[in-house]
N, C-alpha and C positions, 0 to 999 in steps of 0.2 A: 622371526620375520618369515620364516618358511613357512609355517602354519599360518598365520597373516593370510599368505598371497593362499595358501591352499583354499582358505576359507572366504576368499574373493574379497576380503576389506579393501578400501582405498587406503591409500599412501596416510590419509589425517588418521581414518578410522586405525591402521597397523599402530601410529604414533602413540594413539589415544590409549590402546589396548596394552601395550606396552609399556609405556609411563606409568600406568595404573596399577600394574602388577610389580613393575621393579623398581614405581619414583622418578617423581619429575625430572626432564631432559636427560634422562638416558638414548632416548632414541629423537631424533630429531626428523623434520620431515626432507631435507636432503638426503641423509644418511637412509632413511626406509627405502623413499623412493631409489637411491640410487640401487640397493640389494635389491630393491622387487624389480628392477630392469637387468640386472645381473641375472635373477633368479628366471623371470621368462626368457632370458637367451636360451637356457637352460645349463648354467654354469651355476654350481650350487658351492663351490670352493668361498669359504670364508678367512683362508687364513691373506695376511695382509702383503700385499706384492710389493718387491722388494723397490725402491725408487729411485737410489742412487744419489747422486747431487748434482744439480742442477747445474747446467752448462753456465759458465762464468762470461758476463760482455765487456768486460773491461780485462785488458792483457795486460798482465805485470810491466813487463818489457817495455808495453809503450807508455802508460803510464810514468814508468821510472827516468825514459826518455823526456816526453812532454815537463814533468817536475824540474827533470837538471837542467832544461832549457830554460826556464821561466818558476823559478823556484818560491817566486811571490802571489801565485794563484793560490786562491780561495780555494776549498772543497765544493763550494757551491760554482765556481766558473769549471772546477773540474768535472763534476756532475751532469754540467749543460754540456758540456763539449763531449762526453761519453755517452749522454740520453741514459745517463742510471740515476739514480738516487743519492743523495747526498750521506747518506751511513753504505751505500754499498762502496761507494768511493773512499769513505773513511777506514773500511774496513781492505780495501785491497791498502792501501798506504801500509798503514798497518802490516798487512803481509811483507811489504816490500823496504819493512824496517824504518819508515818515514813518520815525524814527530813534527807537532806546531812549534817553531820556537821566533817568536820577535817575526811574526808575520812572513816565515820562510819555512818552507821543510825541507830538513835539516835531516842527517843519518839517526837514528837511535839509538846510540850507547849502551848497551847492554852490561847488565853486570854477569860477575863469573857462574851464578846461581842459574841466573835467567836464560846464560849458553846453556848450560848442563840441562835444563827443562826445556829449551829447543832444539 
């Protein structure tokens, strides 16, 4: 890509040149364009930056709260009420040991296996 931008190609032309030498969609026309706008800042570092994980909008706490109140909400009335997604919501319950059972969530019973793995 750095020869690309030396050689004044646009973002299609770097793609075209690219693909062609190493095989379709290796390089994509996001991914160029975004190295040749890295590349004229004049930051030529290509290793990949570290990211983290993503700030969580749904709090265990309250959630665990809201559930033991009204333990007959749907994942989808808890999704509307948090503005998430209905698997992000799946997936905090989850965290918070909570299981569908008979249209209630209910604790998760853990076997002795599945402690010793958490």
């Amino acid at each position: 890509m750095k020869y690309e931008l030396y050689r004044g190609a646009t973002t299609r032309q770097a793609v075209a040149n690219i693909n062609s030498v190493f095989g379709i969609q290796v390089a994509t026309n996001a991914t160029v364009a975004l190295c040749l706008k890295k590349f004229l800042s004049g930051d030529f570092n290509l290793s990949n930056e570290p990211r983290g994980e993503p700030n969580t909008q749904v709090d265990n706490d309250v959630l665990k709260a809201t559930v033991k109140a009204n333990s007959s909400q749907c994942a989808r009335e808890l999704s509307l009420m948090n503005n998430v997604s209905k698997q992000t919501i799946l997936t905090h319950l989850a965290q918070i040991g909570k299981v569908k059972n008979l249209d209630k969530w209910i604790q998760h019973e853990m076997t002795d296996a599945q402690k010793e793995e958490a």
